[in-house]
C-alpha positions in Angstrom: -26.3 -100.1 -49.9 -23.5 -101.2 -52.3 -23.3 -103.2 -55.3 -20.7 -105.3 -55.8 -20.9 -107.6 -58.9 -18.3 -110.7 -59.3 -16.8 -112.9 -61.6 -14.1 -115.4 -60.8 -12.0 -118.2 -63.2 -11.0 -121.0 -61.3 -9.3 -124.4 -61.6 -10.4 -127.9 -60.4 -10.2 -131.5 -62.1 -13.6 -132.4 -61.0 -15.2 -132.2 -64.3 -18.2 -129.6 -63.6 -20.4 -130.7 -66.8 -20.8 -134.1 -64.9 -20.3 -133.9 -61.5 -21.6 -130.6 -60.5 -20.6 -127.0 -58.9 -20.7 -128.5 -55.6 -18.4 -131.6 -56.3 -16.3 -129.2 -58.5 -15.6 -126.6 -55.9 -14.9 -129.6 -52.8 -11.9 -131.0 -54.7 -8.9 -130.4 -52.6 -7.1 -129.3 -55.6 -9.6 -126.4 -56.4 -8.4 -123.2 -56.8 -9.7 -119.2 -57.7 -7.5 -118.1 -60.5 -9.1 -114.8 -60.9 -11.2 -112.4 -59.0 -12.5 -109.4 -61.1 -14.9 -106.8 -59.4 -16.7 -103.6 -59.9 -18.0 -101.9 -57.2 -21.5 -99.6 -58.0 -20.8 -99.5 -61.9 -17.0 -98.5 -61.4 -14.5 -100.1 -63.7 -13.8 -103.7 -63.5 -10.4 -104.6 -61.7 -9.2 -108.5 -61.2 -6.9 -109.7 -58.8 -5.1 -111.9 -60.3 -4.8 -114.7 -58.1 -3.1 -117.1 -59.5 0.2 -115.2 -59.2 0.2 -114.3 -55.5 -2.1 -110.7 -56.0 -4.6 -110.7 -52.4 -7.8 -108.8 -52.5 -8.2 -105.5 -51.1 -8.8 -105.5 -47.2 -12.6 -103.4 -48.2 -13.2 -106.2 -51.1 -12.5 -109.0 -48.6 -14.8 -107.4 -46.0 -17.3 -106.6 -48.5 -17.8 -110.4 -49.1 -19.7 -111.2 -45.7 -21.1 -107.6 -44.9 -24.7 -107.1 -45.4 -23.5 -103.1 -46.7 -22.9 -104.6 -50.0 -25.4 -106.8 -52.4 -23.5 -109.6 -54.2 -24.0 -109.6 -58.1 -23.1 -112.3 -60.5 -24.4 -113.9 -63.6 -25.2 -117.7 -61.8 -24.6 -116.7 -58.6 -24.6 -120.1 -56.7 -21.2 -120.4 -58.4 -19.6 -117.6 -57.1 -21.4 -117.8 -53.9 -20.1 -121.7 -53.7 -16.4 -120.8 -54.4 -16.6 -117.6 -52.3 -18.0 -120.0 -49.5 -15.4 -122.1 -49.3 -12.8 -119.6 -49.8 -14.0 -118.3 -46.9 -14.6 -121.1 -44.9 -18.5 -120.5 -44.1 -21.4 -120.4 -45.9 -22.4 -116.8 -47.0 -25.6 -115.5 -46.7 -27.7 -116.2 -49.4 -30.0 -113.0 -48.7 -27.1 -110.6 -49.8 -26.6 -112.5 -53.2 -27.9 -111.7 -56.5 -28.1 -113.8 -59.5 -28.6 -112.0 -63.0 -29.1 -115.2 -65.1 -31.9 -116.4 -62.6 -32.9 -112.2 -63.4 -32.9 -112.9 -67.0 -35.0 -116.2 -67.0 -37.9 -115.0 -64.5 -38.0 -112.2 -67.3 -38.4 -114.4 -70.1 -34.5 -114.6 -71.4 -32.3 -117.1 -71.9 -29.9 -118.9 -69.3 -26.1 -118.2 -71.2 -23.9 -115.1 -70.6 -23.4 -114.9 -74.2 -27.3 -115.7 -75.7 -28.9 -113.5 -73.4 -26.3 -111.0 -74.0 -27.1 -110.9 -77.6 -31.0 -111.2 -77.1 -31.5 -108.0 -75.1 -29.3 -106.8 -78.3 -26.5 -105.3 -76.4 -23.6 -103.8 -78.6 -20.4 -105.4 -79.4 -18.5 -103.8 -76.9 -20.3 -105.0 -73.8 -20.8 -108.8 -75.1 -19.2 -111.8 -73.8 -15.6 -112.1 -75.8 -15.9 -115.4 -77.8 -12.4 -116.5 -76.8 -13.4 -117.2 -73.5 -13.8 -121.5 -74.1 -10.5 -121.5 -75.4 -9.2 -120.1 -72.5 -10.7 -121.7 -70.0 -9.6 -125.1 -71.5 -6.3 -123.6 -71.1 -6.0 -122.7 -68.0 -9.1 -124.1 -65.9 -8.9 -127.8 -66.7 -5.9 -130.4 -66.7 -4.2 -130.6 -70.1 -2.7 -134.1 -71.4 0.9 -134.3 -70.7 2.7 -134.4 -74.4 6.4 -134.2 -75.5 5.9 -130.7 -76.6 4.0 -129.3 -73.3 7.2 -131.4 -71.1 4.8 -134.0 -69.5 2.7 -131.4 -67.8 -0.9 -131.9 -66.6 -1.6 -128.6 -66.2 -1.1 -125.0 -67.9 -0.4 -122.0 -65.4 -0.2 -118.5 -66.5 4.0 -119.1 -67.0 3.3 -121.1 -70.0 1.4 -118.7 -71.9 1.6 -114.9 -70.5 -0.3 -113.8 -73.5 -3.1 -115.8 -73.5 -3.1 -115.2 -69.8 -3.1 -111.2 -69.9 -6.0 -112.4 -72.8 -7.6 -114.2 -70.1 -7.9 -111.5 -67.7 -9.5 -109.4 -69.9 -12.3 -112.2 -70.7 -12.6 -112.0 -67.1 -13.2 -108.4 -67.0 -15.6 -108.6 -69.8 -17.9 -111.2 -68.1 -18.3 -108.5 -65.1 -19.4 -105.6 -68.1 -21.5 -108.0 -69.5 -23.0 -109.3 -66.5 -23.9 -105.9 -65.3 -25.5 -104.7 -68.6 -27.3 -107.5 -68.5 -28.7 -106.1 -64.9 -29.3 -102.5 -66.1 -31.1 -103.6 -68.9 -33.4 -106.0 -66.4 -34.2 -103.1 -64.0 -36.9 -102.4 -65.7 -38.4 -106.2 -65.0 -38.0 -106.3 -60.9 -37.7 -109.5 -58.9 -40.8 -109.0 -56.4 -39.2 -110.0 -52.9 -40.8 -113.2 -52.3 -39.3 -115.3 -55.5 -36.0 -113.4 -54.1 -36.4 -115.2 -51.2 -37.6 -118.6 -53.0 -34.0 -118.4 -54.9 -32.3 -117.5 -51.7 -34.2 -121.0 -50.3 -33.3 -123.3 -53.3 -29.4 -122.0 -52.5 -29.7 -123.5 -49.2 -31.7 -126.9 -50.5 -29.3 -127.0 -53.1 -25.7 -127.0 -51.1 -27.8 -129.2 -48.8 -28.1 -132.2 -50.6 -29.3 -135.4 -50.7 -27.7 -139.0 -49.4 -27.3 -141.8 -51.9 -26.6 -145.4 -51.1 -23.2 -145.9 -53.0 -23.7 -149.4 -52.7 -26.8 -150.1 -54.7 -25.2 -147.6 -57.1 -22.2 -149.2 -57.5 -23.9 -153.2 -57.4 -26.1 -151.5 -60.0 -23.2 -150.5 -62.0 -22.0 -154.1 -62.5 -24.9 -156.2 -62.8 -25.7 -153.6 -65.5 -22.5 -153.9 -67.4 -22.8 -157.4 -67.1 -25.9 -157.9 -68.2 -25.4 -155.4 -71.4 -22.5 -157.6 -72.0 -24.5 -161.2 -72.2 -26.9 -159.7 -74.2 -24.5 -157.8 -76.7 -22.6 -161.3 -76.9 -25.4 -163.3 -78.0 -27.1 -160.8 -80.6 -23.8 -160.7 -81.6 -24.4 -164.3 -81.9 -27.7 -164.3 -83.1 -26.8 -162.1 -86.2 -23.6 -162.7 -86.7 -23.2 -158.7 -86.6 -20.1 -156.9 -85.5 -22.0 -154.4 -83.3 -25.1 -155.4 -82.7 -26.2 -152.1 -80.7 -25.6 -150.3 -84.3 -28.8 -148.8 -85.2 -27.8 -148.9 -89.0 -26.0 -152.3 -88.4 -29.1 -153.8 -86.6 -32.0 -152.1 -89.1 -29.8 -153.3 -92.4 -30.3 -157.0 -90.3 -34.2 -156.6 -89.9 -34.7 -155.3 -93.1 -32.8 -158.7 -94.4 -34.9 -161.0 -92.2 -38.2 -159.0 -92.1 -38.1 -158.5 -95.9 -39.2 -154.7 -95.2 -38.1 -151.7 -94.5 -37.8 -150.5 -91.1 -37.9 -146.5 -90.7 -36.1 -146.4 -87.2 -35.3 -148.6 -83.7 -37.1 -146.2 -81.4 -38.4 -147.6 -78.2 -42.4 -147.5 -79.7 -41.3 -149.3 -83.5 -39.3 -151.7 -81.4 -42.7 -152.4 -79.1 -44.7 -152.7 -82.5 -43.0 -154.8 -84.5 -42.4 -157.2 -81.0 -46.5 -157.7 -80.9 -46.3 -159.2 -85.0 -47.5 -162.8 -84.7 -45.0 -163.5 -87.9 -41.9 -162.7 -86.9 -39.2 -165.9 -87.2 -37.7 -167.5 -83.5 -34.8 -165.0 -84.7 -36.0 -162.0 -85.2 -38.8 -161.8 -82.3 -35.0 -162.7 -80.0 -33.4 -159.7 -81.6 -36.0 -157.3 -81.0 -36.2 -158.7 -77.5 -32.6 -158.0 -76.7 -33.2 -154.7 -78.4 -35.8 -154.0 -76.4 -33.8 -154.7 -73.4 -30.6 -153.0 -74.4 -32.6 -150.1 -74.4 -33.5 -150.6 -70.3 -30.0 -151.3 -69.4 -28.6 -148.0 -69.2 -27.4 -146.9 -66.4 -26.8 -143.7 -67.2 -28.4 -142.3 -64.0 -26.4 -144.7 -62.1 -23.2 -143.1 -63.9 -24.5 -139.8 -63.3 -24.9 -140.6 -59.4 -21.7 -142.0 -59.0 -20.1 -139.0 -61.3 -21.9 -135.9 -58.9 -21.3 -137.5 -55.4 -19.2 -135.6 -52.9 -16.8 -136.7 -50.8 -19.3 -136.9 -47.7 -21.9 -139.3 -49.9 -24.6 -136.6 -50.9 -24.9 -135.3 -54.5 -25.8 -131.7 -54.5 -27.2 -129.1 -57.3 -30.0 -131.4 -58.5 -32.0 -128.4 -59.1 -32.1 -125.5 -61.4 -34.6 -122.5 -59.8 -36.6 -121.0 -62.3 -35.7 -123.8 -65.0 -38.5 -123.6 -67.3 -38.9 -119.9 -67.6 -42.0 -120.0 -69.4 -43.8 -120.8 -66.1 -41.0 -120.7 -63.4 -40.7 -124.0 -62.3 -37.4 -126.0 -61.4 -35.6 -128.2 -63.8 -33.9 -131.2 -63.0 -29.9 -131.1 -63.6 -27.0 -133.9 -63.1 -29.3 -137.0 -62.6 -32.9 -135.1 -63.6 -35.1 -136.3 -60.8 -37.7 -134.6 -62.4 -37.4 -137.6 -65.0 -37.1 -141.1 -62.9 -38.5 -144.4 -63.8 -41.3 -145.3 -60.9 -41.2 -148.2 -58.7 -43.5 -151.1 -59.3 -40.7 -153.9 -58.4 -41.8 -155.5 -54.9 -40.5 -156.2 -52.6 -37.8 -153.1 -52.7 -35.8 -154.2 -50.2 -35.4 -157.6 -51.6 -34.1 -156.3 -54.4 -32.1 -153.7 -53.3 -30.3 -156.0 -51.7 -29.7 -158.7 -54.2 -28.4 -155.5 -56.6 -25.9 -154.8 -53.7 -24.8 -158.1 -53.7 -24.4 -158.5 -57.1 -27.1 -161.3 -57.3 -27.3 -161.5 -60.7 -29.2 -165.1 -61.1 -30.7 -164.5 -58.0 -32.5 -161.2 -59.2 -32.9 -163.2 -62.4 -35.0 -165.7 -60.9 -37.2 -163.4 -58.1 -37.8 -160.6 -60.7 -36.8 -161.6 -64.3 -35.6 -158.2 -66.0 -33.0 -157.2 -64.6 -32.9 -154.0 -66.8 -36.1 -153.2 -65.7 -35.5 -153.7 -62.2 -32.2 -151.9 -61.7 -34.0 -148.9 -63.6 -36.7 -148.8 -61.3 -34.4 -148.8 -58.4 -32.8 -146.0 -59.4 -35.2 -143.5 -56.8 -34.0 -145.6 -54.3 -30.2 -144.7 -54.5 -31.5 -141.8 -53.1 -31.8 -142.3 -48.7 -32.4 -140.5 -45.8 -29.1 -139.3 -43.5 -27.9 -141.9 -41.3 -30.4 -142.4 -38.7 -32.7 -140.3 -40.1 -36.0 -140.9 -42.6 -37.6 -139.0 -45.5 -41.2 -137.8 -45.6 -42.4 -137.9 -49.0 -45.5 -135.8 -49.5 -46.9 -134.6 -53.0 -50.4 -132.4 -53.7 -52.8 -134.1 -55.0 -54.0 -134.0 -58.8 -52.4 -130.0 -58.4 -53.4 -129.1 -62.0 -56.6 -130.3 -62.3 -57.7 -128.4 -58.7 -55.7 -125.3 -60.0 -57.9 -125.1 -63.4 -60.6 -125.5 -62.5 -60.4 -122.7 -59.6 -58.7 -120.2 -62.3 -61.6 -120.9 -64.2 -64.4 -121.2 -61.6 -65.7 -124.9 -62.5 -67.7 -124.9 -59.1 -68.8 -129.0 -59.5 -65.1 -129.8 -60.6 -64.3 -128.1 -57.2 -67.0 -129.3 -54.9 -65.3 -132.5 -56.1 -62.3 -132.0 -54.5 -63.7 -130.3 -51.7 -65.0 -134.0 -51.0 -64.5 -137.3 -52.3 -61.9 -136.0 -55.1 -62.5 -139.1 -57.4 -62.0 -136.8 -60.4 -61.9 -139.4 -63.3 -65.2 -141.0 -62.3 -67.2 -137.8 -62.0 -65.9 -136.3 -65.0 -67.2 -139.8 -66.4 -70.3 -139.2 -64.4 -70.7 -135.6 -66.2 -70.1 -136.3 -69.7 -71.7 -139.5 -70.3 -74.7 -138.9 -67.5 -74.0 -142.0 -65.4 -74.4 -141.6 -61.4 -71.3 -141.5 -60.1 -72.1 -144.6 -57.7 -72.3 -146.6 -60.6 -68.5 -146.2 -61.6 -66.6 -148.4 -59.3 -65.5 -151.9 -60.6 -67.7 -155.2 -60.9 -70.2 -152.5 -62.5 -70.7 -152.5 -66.6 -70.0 -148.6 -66.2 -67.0 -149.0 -65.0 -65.6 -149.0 -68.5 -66.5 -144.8 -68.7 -63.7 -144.3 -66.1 -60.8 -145.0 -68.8 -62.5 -142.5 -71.0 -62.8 -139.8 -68.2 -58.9 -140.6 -66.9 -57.7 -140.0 -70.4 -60.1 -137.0 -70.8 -58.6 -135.4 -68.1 -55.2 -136.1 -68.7 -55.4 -134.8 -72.5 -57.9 -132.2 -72.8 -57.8 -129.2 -70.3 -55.2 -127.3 -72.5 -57.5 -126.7 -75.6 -56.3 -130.8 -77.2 -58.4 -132.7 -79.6 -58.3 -136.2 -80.5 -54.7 -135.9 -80.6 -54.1 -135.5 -77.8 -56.1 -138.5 -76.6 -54.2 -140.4 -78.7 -51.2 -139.1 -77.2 -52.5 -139.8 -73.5 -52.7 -143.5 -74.7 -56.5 -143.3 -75.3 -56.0 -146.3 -78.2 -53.8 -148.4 -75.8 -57.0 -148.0 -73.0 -58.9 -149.6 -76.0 -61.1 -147.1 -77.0 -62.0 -146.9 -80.4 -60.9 -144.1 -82.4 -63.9 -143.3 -83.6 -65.1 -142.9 -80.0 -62.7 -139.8 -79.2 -64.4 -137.0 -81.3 -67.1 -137.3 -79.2 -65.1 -137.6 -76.2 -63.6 -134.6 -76.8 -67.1 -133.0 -77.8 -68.4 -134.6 -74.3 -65.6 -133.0 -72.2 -65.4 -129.7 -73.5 -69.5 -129.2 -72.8 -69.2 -130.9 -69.4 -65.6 -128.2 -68.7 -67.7 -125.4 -70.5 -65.7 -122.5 -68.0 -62.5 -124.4 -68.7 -63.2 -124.2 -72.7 -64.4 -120.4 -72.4 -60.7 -119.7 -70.4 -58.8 -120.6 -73.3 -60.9 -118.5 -76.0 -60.8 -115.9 -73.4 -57.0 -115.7 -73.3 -56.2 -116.2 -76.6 -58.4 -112.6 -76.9 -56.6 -110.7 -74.5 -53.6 -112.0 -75.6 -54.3 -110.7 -79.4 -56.2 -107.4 -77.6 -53.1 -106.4 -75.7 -50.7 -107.2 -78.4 -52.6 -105.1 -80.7 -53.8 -102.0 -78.8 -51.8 -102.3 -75.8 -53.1 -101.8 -72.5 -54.3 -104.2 -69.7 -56.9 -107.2 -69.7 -58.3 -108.4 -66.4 -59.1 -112.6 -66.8 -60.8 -113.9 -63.4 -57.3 -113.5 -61.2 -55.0 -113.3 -64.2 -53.8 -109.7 -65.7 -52.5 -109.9 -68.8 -50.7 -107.0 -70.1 -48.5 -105.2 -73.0 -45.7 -103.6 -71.1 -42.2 -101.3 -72.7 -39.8 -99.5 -71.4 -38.1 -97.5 -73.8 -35.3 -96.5 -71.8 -34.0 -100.1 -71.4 -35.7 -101.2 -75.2 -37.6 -103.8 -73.2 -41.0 -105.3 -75.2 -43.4 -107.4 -73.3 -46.6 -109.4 -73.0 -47.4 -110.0 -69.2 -49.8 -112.1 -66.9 -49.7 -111.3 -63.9 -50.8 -114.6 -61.7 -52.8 -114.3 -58.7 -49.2 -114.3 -56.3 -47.9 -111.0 -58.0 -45.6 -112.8 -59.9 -45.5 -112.3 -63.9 -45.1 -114.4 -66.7 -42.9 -112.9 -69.5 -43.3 -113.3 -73.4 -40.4 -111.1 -75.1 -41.2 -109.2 -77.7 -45.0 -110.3 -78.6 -46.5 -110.1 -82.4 -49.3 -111.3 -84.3 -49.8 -112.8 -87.4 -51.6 -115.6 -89.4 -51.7 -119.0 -88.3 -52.7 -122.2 -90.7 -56.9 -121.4 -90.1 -56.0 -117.9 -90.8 -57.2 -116.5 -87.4 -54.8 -114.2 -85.6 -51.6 -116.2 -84.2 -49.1 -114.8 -81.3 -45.9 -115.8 -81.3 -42.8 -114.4 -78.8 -39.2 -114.4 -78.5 -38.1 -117.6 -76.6 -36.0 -120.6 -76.4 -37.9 -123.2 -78.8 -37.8 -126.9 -79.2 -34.4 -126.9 -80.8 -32.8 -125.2 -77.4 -32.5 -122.1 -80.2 -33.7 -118.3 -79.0 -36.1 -117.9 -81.7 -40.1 -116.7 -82.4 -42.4 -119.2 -81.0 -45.9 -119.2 -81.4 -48.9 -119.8 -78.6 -52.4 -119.8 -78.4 -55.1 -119.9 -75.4 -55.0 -123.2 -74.5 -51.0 -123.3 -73.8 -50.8 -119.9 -72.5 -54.2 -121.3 -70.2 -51.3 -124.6 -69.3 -48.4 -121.8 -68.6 -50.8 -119.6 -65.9 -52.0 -123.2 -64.3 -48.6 -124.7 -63.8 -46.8 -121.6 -62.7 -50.1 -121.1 -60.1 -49.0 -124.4 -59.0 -45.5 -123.6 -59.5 -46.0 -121.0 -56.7 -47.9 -123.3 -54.1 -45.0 -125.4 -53.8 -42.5 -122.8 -53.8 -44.8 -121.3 -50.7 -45.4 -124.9 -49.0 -41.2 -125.6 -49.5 -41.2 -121.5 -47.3 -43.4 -123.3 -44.5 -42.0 -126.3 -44.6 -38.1 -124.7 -44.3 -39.9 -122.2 -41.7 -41.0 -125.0 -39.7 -37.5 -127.0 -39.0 -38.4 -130.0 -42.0 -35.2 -129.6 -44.2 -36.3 -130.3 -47.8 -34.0 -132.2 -49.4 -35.0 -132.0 -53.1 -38.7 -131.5 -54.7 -40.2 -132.8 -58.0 -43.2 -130.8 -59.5 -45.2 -130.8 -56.7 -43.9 -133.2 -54.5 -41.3 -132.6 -51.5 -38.8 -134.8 -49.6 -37.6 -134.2 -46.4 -34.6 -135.8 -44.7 -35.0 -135.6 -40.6 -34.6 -137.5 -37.2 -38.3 -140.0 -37.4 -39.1 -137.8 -33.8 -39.1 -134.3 -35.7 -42.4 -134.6 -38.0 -45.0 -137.0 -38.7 -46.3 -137.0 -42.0 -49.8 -135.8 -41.1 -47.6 -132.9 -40.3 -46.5 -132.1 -43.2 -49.2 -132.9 -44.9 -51.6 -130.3 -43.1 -48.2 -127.9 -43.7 -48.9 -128.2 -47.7 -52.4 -128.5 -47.6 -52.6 -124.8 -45.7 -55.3 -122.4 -47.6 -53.3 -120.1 -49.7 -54.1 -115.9 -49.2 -53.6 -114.9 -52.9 -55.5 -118.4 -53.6 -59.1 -118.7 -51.6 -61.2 -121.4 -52.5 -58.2 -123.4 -53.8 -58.8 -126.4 -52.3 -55.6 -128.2 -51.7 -54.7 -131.6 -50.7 -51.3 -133.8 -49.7 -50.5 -137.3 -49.2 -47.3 -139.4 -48.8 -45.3 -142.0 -47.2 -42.2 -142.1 -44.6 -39.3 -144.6 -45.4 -35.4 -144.8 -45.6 -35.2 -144.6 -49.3 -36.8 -142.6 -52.3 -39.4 -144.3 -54.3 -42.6 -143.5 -55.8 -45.6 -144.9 -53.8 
């Protein structure tokens, strides 16, 4: 077996940052400029392209023969342009992808970052005047009196940046293969392999989008932003009412106060005063609703479709590294507004009719409406439908089987009415009493927000986070809503103690901690300079937390921290503790029962189209699969998983919304 590991520079004036490798690479005017190559560790050579050079006869054969393993640093690129240079689809099995190599091992997702975080030297880095370059020669230039009206740069117009150019090239392809050598000591077991090679194929699938309702909802939402601009405008007598320090100096004037920001939640406040002047309560109205006309996911739609009417690469595998799940790119259906509006059809037609006073008068916002619409751009193929199917409260079944809460499970084993028993367990109320028209029904709110809030080691803020004041429950009440919680959950509570000790154990003295299915573990490799804290969840695949320490945190008990990207998008130390390493196991556990339902579901003929969290949609002919099917498909026992008790439900329709 060969290795062959790739890097190319192309050309296309699809703009990538918004519409996507798949939209980028389908523009007739797309192009590979340069093809660099080494094959087994050899050094690099590029065929250059863009000035007539052809690739070796063996290279050209290597690209579709299963003899050689495909390497690049985000493959799906290469693999996309080599696809279509070809004129098939390649085989996803015989590809690679290093940067999907470096986030299942805890790195970061650039060339350059992850580069400098594994420490390699100067010499095999990423050059830093690759940008430059590439908006050289990879993007259209503006025609100007000195470039002679062009629109484009070719290598004629600069032969030394070009010659520079090839050597950036060249450099990608000895960074990128660094990268891998200094990964080999953190394998890729088989089976998330095979999950990446899967999310290839769902990915250059796609999904089909009703351009209509896109495009109606592109006006009426231009129109509307425009009406209300005009009459704040109005209103205030402003010159741009949408200014945030325009429109706070205003308030501040009327309100005779000052006003710390124009977030969504200060905007919500100040609307609920009982004081506020005809004037001002209009203003905050109109800012309340220029903040729902956006239609940025409309824009981002209509930017990312293809040519055939799907938008493609809406998912990033191994996204959140910290637990391995998928992250939501170009419109971020991991992120989209539910669907309350009814009916949907109504309105979805009146939106691609441009009904603006009709929609007015059936369903008042319009803001809100066309935002809540935007799942249903999304449709099945003509002819075909989508089967929506999602688990069933996934977290709260996978906790309390990592920590072996037996009458959490034996609820979902049964009725699976999870916020009235927890009610029924912390405040000692039988269950059968919980169910409206009954006094008792008022302890379901406390055990819905207890559940939502508490199972990662929160407190009373994190109730208050959950909304627990907007339920209308005191804040005096959650102290002992959190005391009630954590005695009923008493094997939950224990996990995150638990981990937090192995965590500090194996840190400090090294070595391996078995935790009910977890492993957690201190693991080097001296030869690569590789320094880890491991879990091992109960699938075989690890979590990875670079370069663990301890120290001292504000309680002065012992605090871990790693090597990650933090909140800023910076690599940098961040610090953990039980409860959040306790959340990280539990959402990559269900992490991994999707991925495996999304393998049976592929295996079985039902084309996933695009997945959110733990939910699936499936685009097919309405005679392939019913959705008990599917269902009884995802709700399969899982072998590294018994006892897991795991349940589906969904809906079958023409369009994407959330039931």
């Amino acid at each position: 077996m060969h290795h062959l590991s790739i890097d190319l520079e192309t050309f296309s004036t699809v703009p990538i940052a918004k519409a996507g490798a798949q939209k980028y690479i389908a523009s007739p005017d797309f192009e590979i400029l340069l093809f660099a190559y080494s094959l087994d560790g050899a050094p690099v050579e590029v065929v250059d392209f863009a000035q007539g050079e052809m690739l070796p006869a063996w290279v050209a054969e290597a690209i579709t023969s299963p003899e050689y393993i495909k390497h690049a640093y985000n493959a799906p690129f290469e693999w996309g342009c080599l696809s279509k240079y070809i004129g098939r689809q390649l085989p996803p099995e015989q590809w690679r992808c290093t940067m999907f190599h470096g986030l299942y091992a805890g790195y970061t997702a650039g060339l350059s970052a992850t580069g400098k975080a594994l420490g390699l030297p100067e010499d095999k880095q990423k050059l830093n005047a690759g940008k430059a370059l590439i908006r050289y020669f990879c993007v259209p230039c503006s025609p100007t009196k000195t470039n002679g009206g062009r629109t484009r740069n070719y290598p004629r117009h600069s032969p030394e940046r070009w010659e520079l150019f090839k050597e950036y090239c060249k450099q990608d392809v000895v960074t990128e293969m660094e990268i891998e050598r200094r990964l080999s000591a953190i394998p890729v077991p088989d089976f998330v392999q095979k999950e990446w090679e899967t999310d290839l194929i769902i990915n250059s699938r796609g999904v089909a989008v009703d351009m209509d309702l896109v495009n109606g909802a592109l006006d009426l939402g231009n129109s509307v932003r425009s009406q209300l601009m005009q009459e704040a405008a109005q209103l205030s007598g402003l010159d741009n009412p949408n200014s945030v320090s325009q429109l706070t100096g205003w308030f501040e004037t009327e309100m005779d106060e000052a006003i710390s920001d124009l977030r969504k939640s200060t905007v919500a406040d100040l609307l609920e005063r009982k004081n506020n002047s005809g004037t001002v309560q209009r203003m905050l109205e109109i800012r309340q609703e220029l903040g729902k006309t956006s239609t940025k996911k409309y824009d981002a739609i209509d930017a990312a479709v293809c040519p055939d009417g799907r938008v493609r690469g809406l998912l990033q595998f191994y996204g959140a590294n910290r637990t391995g799940r998928w992250a939501g790119r170009l419109v971020q259906v991991q992120n989209l507004p539910r669907t309350y509006t009814e009916p949907l059809e109504l309105a979805r037609d009146l939106v691609k009719r441009r009904s603006l006073d009709a929609l007015k008068a059936v369903y008042g916002g319009v803001s809100d409406t066309l935002s809540q619409l935007i799942r249903t751009a999304f449709i099945a193929s003509p002819g075909n439908a989508l089967i929506d199917a999602d688990f069933s409260a996934i977290e709260a079944r996978v906790i309390s089987w990592l920590a072996g809460e037996d009458w959490r499970l034996e609820v979902f084993r049964t009725h699976g009415r999870i916020y009235e028993a927890s009610a029924s367990q912390m405040f000692g109320v039988p269950l059968e009493r919980i169910k409206k028209g009954n006094p008792e029904y008022a302890l379901r709110a406390k055990g819905k927000v207890a559940e939502l809030a508490l199972g990662y080691q929160g407190s009373t803020g994190a109730l208050i986070n959950m909304g627990a004041l907007k339920m209308g429950i005191p804040e005096e009440d959650l102290p002992d809503i959190v005391n009630r919680w954590r005695e009923t959950n008493r094997r939950i509570r224990d996990l995150w103690y638990k981990m937090d000790a192995a965590a500090v154990q194996v840190i400090s003295q090294g070595g391996s901690v078995g935790l009910n299915c977890l492993v957690i573990a201190r693991e080097f490799d001296y030869n690569q300079n590789t320094d880890c804290m491991t879990i091992t969840l109960p699938s075989g695949r690890k979590l990875y937390y670079i370069a663990p320490q301890l120290g001292l945190n504000r309680w002065g008990n012992p605090s871990i921290t790693y090597m990650g990207v933090n909140d800023k998008n910076k690599w940098g130390r961040i610090e953990t503790y039980g409860g959040k390493l306790v959340e990280n196991c539990v959402q990559a556990i269900a992490r991994d029962c999707l991925a495996q339902a999304i393998e049976h579901l592929e295996e079985a003929g039902l084309p996933v189209i695009f997945h959110i969290h733990d939910e699936v949609v499936i685009d097919c002919p309405p005679d392939a699969a019913t959705l008990e099917e599917v269902v009884r498909i995802m709700s399969r026992p899982i072998p590294w998983a018994p006892g897991l008790p795991l349940g589906a439900d969904g809906w079958v329709g023409t369009y994407f919304k959330k039931d």
